[in-house]
N, CA, C and O atoms as a Tripos MOL2 file, in Angstrom:
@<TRIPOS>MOLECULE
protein
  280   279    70     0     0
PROTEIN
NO_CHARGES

@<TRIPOS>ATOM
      1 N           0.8400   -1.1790    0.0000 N.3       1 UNK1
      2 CA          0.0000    0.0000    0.0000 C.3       1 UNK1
      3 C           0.8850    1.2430    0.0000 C.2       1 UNK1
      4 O           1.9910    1.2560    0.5420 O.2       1 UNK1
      5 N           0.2960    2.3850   -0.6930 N.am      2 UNK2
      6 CA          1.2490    3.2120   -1.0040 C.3       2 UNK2
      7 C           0.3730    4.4680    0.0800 C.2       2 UNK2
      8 O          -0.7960    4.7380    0.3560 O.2       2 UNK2
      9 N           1.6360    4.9350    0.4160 N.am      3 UNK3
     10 CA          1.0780    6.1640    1.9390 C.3       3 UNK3
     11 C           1.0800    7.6380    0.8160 C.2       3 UNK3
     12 O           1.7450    7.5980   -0.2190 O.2       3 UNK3
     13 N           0.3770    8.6980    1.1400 N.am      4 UNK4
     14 CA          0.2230    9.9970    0.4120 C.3       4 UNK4
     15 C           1.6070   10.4980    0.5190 C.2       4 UNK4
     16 O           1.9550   10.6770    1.6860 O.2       4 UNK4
     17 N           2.3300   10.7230   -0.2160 N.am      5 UNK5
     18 CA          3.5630   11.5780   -0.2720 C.3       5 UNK5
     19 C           3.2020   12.8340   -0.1390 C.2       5 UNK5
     20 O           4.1000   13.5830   -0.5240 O.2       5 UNK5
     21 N           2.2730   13.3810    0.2420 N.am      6 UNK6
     22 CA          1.9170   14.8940    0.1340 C.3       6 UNK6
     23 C           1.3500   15.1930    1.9720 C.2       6 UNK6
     24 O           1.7510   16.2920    2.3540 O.2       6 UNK6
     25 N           0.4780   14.3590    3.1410 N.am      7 UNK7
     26 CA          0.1800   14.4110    4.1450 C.3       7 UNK7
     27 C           0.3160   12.9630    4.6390 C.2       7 UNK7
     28 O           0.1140   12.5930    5.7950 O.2       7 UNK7
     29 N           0.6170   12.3380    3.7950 N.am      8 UNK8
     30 CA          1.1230   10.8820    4.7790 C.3       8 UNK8
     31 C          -0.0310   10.5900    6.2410 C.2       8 UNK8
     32 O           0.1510   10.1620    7.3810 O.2       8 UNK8
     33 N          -1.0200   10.9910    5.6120 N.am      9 UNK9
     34 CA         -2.3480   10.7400    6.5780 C.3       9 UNK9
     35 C          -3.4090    9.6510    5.9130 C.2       9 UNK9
     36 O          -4.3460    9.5240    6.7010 O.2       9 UNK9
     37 N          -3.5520    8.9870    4.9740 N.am     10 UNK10
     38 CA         -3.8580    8.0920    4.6140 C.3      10 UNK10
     39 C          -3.4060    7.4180    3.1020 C.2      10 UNK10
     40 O          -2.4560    7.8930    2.4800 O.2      10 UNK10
     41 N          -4.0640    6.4530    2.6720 N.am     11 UNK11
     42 CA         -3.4990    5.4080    1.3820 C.3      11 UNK11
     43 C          -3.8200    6.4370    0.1520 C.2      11 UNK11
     44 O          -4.5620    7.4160    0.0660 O.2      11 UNK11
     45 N          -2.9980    5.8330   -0.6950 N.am     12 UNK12
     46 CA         -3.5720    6.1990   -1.9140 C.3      12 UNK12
     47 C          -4.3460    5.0010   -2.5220 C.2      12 UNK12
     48 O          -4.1490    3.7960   -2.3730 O.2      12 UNK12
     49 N          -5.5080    5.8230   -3.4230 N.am     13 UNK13
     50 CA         -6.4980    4.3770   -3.7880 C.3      13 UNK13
     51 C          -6.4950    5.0980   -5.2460 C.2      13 UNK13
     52 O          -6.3360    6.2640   -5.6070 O.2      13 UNK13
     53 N          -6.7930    3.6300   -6.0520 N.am     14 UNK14
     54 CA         -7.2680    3.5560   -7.3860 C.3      14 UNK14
     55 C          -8.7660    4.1190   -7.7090 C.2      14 UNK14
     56 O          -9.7660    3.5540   -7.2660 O.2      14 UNK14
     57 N          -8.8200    5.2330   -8.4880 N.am     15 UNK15
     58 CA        -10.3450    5.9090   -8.9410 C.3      15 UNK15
     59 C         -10.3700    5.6150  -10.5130 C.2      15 UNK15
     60 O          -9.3090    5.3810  -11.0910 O.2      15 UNK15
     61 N         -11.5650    5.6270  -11.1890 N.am     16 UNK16
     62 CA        -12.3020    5.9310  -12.1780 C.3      16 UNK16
     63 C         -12.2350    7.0040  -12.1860 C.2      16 UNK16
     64 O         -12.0260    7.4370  -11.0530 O.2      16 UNK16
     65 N         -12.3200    7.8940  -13.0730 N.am     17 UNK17
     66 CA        -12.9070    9.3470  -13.4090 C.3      17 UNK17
     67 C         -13.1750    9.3580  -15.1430 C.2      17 UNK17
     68 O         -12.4110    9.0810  -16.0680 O.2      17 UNK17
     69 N         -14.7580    9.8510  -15.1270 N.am     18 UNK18
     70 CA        -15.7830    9.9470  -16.0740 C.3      18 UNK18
     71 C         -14.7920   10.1560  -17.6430 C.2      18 UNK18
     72 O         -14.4830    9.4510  -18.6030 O.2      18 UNK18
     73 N         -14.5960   11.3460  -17.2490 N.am     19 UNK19
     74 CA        -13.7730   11.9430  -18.0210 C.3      19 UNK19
     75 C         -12.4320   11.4710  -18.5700 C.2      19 UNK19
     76 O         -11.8470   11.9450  -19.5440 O.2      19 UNK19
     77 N         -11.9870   10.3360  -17.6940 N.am     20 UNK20
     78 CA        -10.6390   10.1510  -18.3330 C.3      20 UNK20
     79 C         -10.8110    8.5170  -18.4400 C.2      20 UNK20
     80 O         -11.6150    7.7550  -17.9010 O.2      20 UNK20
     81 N          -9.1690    8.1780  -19.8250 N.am     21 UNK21
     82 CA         -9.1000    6.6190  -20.0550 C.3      21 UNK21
     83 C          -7.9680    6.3640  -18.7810 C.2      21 UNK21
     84 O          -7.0640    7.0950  -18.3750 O.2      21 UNK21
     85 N          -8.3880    5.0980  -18.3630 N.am     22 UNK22
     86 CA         -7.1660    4.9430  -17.4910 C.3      22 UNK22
     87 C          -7.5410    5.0680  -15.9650 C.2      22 UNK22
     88 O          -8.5700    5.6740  -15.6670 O.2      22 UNK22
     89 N          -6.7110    4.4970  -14.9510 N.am     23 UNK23
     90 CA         -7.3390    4.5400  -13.5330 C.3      23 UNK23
     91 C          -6.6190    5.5120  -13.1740 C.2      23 UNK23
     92 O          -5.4340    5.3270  -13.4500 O.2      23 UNK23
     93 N          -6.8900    6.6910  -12.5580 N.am     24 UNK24
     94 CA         -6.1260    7.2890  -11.7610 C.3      24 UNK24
     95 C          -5.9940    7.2340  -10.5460 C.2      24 UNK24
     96 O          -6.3320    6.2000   -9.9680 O.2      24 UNK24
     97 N          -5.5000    8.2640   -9.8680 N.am     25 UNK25
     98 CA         -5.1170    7.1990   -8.2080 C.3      25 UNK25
     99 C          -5.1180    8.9620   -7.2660 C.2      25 UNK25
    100 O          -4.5800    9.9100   -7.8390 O.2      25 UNK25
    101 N          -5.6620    9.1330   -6.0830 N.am     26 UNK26
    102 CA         -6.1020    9.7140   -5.4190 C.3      26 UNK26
    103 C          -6.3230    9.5980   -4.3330 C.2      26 UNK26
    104 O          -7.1830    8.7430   -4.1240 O.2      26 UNK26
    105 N          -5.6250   10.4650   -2.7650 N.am     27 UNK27
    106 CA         -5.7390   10.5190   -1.6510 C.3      27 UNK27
    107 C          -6.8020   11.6290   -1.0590 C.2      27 UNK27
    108 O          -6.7360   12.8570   -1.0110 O.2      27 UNK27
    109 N          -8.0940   10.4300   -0.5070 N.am     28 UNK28
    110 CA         -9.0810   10.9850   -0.4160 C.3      28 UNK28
    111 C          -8.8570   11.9160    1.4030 C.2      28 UNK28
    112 O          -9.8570   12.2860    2.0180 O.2      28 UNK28
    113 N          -7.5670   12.1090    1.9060 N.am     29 UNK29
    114 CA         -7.6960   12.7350    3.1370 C.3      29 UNK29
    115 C          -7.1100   13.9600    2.3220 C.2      29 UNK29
    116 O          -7.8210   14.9200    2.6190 O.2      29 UNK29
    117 N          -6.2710   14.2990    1.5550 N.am     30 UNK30
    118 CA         -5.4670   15.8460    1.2360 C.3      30 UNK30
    119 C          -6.4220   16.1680   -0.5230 C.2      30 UNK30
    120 O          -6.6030   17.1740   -1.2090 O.2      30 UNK30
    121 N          -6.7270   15.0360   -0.6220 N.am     31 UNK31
    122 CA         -7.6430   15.2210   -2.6740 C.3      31 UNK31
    123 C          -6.1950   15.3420   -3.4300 C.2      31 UNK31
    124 O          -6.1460   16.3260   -4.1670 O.2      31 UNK31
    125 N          -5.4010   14.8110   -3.4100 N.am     32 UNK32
    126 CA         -4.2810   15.1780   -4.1110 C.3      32 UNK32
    127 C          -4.5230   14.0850   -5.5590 C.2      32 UNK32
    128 O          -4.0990   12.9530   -5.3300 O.2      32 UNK32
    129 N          -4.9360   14.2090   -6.5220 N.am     33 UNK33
    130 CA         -5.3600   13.6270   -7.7040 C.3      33 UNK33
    131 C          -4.1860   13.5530   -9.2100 C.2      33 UNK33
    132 O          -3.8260   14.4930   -9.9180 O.2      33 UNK33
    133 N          -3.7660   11.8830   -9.3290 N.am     34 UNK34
    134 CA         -2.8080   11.5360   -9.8180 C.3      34 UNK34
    135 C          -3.4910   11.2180  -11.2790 C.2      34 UNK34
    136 O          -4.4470   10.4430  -11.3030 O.2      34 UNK34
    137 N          -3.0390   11.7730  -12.4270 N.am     35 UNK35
    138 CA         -3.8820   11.4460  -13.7560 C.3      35 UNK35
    139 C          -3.5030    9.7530  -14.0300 C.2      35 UNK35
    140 O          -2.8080    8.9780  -13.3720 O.2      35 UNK35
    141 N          -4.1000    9.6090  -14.9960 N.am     36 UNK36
    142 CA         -3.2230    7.6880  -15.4220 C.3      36 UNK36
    143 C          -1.9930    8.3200  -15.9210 C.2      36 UNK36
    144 O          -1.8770    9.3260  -16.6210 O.2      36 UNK36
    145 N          -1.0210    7.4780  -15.3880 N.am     37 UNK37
    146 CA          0.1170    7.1930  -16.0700 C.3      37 UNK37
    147 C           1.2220    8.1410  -15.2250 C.2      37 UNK37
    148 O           2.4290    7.9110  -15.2990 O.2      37 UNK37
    149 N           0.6300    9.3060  -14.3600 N.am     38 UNK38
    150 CA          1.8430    9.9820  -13.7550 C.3      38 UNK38
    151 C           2.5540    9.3130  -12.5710 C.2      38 UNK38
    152 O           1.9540    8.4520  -11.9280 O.2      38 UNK38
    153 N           3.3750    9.5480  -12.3650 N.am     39 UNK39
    154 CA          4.0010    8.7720  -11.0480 C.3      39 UNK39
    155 C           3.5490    9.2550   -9.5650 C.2      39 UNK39
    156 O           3.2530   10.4150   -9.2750 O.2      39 UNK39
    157 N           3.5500    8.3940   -8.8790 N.am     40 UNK40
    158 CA          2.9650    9.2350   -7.5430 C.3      40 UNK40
    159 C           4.5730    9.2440   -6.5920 C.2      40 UNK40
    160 O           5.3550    8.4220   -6.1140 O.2      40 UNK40
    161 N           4.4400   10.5630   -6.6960 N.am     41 UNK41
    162 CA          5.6720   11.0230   -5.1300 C.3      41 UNK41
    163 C           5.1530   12.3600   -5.0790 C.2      41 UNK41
    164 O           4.1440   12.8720   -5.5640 O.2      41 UNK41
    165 N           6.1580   12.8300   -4.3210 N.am     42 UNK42
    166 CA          5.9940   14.3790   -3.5920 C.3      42 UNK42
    167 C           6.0130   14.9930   -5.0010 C.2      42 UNK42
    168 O           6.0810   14.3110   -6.0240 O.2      42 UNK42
    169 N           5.9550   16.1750   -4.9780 N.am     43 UNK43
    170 CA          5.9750   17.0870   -6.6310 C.3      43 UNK43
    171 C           5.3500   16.5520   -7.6640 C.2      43 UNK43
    172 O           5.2520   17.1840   -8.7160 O.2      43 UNK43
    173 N           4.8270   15.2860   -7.5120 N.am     44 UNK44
    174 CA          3.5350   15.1070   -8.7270 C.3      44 UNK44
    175 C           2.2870   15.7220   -8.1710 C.2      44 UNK44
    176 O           2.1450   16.4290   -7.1740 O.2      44 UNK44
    177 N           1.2150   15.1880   -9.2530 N.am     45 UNK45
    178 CA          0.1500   14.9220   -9.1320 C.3      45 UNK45
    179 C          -0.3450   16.5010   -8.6600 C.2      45 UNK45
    180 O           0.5670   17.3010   -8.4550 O.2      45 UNK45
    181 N          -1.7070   16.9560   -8.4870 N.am     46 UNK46
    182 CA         -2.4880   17.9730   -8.6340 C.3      46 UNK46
    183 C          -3.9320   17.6080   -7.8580 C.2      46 UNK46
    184 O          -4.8370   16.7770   -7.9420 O.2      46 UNK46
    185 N          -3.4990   18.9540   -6.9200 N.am     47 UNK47
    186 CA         -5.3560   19.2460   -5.4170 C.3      47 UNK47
    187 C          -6.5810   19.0480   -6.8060 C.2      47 UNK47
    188 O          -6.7520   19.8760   -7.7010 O.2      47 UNK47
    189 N          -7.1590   18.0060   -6.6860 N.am     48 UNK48
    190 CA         -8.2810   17.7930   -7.2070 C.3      48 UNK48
    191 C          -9.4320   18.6220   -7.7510 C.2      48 UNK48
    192 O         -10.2130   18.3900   -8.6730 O.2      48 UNK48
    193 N          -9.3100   19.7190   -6.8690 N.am     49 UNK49
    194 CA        -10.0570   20.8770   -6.8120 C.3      49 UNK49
    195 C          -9.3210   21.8560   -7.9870 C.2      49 UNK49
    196 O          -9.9070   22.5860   -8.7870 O.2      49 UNK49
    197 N          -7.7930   21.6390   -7.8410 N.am     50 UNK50
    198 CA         -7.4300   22.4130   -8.7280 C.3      50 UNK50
    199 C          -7.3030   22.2080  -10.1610 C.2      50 UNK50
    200 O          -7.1560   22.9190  -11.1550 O.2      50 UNK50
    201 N          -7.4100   21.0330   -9.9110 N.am     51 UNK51
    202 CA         -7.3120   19.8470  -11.6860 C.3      51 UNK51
    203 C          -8.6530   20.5650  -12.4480 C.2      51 UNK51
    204 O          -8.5740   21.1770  -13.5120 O.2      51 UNK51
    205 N         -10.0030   20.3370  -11.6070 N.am     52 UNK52
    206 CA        -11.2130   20.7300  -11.9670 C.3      52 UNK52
    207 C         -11.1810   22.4640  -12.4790 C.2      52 UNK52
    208 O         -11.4970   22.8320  -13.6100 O.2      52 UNK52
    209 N         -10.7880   23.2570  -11.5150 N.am     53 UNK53
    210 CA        -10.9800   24.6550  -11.9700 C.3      53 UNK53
    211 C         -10.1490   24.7570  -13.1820 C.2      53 UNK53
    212 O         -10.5920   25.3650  -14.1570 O.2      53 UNK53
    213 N          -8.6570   24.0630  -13.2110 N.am     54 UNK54
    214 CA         -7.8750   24.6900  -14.4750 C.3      54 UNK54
    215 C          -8.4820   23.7930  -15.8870 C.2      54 UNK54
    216 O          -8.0770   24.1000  -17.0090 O.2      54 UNK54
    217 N          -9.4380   22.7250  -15.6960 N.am     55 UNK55
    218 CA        -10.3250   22.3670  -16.6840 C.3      55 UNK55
    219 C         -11.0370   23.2410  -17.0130 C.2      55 UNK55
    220 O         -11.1160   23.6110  -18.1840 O.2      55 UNK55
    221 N         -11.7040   23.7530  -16.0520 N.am     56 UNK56
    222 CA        -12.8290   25.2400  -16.1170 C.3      56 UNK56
    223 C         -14.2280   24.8940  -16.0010 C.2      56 UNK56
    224 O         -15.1510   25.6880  -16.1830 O.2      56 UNK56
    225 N         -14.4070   23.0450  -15.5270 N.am     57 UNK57
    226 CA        -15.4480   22.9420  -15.2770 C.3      57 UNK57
    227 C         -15.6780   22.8150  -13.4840 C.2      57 UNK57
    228 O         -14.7780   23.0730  -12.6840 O.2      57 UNK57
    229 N         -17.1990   22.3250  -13.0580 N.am     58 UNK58
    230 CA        -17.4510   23.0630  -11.7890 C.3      58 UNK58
    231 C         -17.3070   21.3680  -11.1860 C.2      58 UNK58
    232 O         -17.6310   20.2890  -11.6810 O.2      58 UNK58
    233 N         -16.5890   21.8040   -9.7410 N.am     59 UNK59
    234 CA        -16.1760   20.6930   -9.0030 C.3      59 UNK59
    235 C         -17.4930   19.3110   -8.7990 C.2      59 UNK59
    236 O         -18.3970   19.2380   -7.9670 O.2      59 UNK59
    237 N         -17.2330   18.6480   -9.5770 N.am     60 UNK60
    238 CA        -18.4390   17.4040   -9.4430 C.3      60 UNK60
    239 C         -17.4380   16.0520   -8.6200 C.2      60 UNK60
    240 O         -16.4680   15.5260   -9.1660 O.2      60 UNK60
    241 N         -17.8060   15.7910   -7.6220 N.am     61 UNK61
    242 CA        -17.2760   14.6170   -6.8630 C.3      61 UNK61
    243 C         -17.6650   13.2790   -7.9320 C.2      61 UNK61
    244 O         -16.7680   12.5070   -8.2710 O.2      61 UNK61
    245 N         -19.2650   13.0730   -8.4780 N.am     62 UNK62
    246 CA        -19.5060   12.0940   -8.8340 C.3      62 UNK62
    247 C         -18.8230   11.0300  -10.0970 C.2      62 UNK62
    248 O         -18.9310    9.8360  -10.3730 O.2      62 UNK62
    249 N         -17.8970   12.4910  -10.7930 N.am     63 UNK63
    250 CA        -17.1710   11.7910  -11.6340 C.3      63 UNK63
    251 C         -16.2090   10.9800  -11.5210 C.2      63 UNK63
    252 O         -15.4080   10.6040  -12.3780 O.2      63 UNK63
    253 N         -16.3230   10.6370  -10.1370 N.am     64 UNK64
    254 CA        -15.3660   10.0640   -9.2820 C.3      64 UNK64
    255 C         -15.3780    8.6300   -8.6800 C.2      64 UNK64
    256 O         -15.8650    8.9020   -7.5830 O.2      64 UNK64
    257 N         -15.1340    7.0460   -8.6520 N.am     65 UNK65
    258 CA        -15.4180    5.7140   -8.1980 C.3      65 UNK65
    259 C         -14.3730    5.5430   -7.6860 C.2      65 UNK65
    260 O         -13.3850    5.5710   -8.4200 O.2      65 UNK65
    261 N         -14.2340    5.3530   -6.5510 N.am     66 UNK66
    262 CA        -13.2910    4.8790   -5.3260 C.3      66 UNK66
    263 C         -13.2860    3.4580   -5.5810 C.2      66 UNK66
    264 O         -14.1840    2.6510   -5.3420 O.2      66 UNK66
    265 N         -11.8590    3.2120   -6.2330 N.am     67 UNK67
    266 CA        -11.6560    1.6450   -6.2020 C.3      67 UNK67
    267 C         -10.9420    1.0090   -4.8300 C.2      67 UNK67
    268 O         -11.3400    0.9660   -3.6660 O.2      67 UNK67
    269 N          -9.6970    0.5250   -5.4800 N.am     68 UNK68
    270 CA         -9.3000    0.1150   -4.2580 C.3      68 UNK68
    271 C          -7.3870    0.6230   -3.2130 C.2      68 UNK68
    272 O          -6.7890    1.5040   -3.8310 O.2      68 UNK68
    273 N          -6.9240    0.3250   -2.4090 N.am     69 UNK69
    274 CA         -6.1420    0.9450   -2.0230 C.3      69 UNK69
    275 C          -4.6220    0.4120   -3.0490 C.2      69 UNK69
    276 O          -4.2720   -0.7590   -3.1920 O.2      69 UNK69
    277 N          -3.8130    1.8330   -3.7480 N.am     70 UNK70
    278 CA         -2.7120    1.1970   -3.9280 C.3      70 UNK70
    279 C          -1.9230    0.5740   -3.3310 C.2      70 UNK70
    280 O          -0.9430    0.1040   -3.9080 O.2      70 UNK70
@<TRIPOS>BOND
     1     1     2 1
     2     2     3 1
     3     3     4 2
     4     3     5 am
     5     5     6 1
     6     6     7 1
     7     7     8 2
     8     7     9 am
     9     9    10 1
    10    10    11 1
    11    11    12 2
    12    11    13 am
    13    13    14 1
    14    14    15 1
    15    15    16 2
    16    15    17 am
    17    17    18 1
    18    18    19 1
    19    19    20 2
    20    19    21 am
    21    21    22 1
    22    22    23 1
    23    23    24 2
    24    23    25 am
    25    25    26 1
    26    26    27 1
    27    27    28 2
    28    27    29 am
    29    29    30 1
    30    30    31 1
    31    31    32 2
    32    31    33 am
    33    33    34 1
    34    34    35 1
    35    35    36 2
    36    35    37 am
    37    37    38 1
    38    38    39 1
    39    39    40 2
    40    39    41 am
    41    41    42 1
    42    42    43 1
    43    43    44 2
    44    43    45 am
    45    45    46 1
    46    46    47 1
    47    47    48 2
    48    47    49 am
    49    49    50 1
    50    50    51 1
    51    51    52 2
    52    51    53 am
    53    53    54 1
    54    54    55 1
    55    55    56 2
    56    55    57 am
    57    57    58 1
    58    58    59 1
    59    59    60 2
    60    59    61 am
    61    61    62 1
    62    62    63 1
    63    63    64 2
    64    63    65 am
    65    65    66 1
    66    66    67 1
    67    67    68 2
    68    67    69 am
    69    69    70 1
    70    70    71 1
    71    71    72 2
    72    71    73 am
    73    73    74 1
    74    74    75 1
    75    75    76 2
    76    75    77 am
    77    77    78 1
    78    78    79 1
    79    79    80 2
    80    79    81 am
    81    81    82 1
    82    82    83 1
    83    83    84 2
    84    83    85 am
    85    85    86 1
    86    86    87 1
    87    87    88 2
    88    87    89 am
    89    89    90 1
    90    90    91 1
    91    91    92 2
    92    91    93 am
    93    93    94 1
    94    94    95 1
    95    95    96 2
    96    95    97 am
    97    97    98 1
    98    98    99 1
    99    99   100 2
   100    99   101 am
   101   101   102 1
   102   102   103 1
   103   103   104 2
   104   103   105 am
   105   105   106 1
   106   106   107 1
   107   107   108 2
   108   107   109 am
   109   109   110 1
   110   110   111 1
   111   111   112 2
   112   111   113 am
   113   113   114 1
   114   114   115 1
   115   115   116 2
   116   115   117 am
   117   117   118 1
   118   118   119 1
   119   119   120 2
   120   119   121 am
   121   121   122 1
   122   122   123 1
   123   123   124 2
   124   123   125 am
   125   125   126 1
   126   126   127 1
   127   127   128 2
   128   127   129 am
   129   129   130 1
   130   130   131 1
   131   131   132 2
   132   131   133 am
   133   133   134 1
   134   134   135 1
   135   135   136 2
   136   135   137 am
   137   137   138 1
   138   138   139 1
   139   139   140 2
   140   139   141 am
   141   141   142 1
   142   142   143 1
   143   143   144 2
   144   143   145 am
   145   145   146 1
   146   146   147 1
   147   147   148 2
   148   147   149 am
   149   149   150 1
   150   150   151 1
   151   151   152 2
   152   151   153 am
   153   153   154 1
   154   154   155 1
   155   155   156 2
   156   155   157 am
   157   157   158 1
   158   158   159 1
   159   159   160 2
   160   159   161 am
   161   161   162 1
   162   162   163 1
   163   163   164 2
   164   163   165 am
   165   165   166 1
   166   166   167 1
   167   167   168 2
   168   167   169 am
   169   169   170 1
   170   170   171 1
   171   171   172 2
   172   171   173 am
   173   173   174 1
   174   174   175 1
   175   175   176 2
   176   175   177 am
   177   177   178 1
   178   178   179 1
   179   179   180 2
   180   179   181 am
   181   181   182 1
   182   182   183 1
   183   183   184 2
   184   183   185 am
   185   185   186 1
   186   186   187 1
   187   187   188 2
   188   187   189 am
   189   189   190 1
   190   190   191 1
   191   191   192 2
   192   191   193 am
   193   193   194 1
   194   194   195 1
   195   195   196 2
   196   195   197 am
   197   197   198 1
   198   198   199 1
   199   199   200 2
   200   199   201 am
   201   201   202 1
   202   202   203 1
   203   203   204 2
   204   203   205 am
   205   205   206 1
   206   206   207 1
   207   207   208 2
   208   207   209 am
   209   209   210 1
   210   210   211 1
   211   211   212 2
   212   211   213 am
   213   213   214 1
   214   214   215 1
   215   215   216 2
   216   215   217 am
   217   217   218 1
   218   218   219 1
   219   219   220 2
   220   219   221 am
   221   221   222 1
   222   222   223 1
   223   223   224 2
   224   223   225 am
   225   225   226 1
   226   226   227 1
   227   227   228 2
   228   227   229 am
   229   229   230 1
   230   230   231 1
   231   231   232 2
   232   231   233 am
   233   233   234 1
   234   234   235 1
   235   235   236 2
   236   235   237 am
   237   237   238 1
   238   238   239 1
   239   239   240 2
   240   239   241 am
   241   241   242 1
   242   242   243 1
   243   243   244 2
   244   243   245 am
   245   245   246 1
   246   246   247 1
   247   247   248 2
   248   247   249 am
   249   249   250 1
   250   250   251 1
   251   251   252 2
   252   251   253 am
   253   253   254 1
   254   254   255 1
   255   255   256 2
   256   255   257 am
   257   257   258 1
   258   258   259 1
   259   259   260 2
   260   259   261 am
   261   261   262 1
   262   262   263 1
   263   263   264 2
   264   263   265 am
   265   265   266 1
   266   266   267 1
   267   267   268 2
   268   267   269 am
   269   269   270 1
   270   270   271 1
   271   271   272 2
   272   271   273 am
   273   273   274 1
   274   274   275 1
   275   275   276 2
   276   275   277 am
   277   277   278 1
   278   278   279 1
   279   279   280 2
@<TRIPOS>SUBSTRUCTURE
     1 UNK1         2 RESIDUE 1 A UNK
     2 UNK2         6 RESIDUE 1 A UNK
     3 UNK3        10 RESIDUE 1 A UNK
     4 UNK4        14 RESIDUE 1 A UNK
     5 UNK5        18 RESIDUE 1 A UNK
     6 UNK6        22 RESIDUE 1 A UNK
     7 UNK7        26 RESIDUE 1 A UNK
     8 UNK8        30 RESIDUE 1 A UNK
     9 UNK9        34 RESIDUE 1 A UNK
    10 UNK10       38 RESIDUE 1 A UNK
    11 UNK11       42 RESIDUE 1 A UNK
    12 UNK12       46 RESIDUE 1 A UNK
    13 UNK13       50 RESIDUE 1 A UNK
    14 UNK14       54 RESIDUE 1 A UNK
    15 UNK15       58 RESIDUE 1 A UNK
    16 UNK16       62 RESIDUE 1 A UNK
    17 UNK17       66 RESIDUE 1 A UNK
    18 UNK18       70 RESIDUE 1 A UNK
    19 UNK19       74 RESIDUE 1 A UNK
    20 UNK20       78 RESIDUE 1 A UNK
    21 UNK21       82 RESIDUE 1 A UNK
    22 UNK22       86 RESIDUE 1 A UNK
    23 UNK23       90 RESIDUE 1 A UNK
    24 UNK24       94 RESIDUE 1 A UNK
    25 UNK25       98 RESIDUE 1 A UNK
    26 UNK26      102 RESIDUE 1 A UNK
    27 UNK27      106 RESIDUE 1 A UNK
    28 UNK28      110 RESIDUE 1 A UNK
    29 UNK29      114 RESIDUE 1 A UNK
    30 UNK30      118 RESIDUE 1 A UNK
    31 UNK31      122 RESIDUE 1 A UNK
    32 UNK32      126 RESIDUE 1 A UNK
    33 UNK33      130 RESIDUE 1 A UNK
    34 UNK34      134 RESIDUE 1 A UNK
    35 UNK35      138 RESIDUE 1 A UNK
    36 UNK36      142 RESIDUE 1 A UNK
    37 UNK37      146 RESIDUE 1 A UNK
    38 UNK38      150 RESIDUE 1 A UNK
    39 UNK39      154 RESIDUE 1 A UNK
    40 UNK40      158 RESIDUE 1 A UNK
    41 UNK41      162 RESIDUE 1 A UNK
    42 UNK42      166 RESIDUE 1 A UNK
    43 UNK43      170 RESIDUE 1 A UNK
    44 UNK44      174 RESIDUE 1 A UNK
    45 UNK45      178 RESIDUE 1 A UNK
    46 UNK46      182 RESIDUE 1 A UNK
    47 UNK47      186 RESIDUE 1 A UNK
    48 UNK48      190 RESIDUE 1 A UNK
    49 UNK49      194 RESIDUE 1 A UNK
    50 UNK50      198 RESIDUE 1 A UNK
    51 UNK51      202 RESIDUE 1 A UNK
    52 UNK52      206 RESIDUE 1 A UNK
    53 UNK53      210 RESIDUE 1 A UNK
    54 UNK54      214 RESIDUE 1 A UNK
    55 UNK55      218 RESIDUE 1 A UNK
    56 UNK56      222 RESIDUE 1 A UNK
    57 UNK57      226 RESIDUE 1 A UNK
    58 UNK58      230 RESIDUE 1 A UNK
    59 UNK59      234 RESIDUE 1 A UNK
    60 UNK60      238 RESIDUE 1 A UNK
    61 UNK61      242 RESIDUE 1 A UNK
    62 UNK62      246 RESIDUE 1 A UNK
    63 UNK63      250 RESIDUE 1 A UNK
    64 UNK64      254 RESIDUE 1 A UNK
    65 UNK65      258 RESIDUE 1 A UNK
    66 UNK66      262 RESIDUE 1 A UNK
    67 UNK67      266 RESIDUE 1 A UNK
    68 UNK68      270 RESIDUE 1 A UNK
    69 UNK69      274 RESIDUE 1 A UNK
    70 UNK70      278 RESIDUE 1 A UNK
């Protein structure tokens, strides 16, 4: 199991998202949101919240399926 490199307060888990091919992977205690294919450590990955605004669409959780823990 892989620990958040960003608050090391809980796992990172495997998500679905609507919008994209590929599983991405996401720590649901800080939202720190890993696209498919990027690597997860410190200096990757992108606040969930912020992924959504620099898309320019409005924060929808549902596009979202909590799989399972990396």
């Amino acid at each position: 199991m892989i620990v958040c490199p960003y608050c090391e307060q809980d796992y990172i888990y495997k998500v679905e998202h609507k919008d994209l091919d590929g599983e991405c992977s996401m720590c649901y205690e800080c939202y720190t949101f890993w696209k498919p294919g990027e690597v997860i450590k410190d200096g990757t990955g992108l606040g969930y919240e912020v992924y959504v605004k620099r898309k320019g669409e409005l924060l929808d959780w549902s596009k979202l399926k909590k799989k399972n823990k990396l």
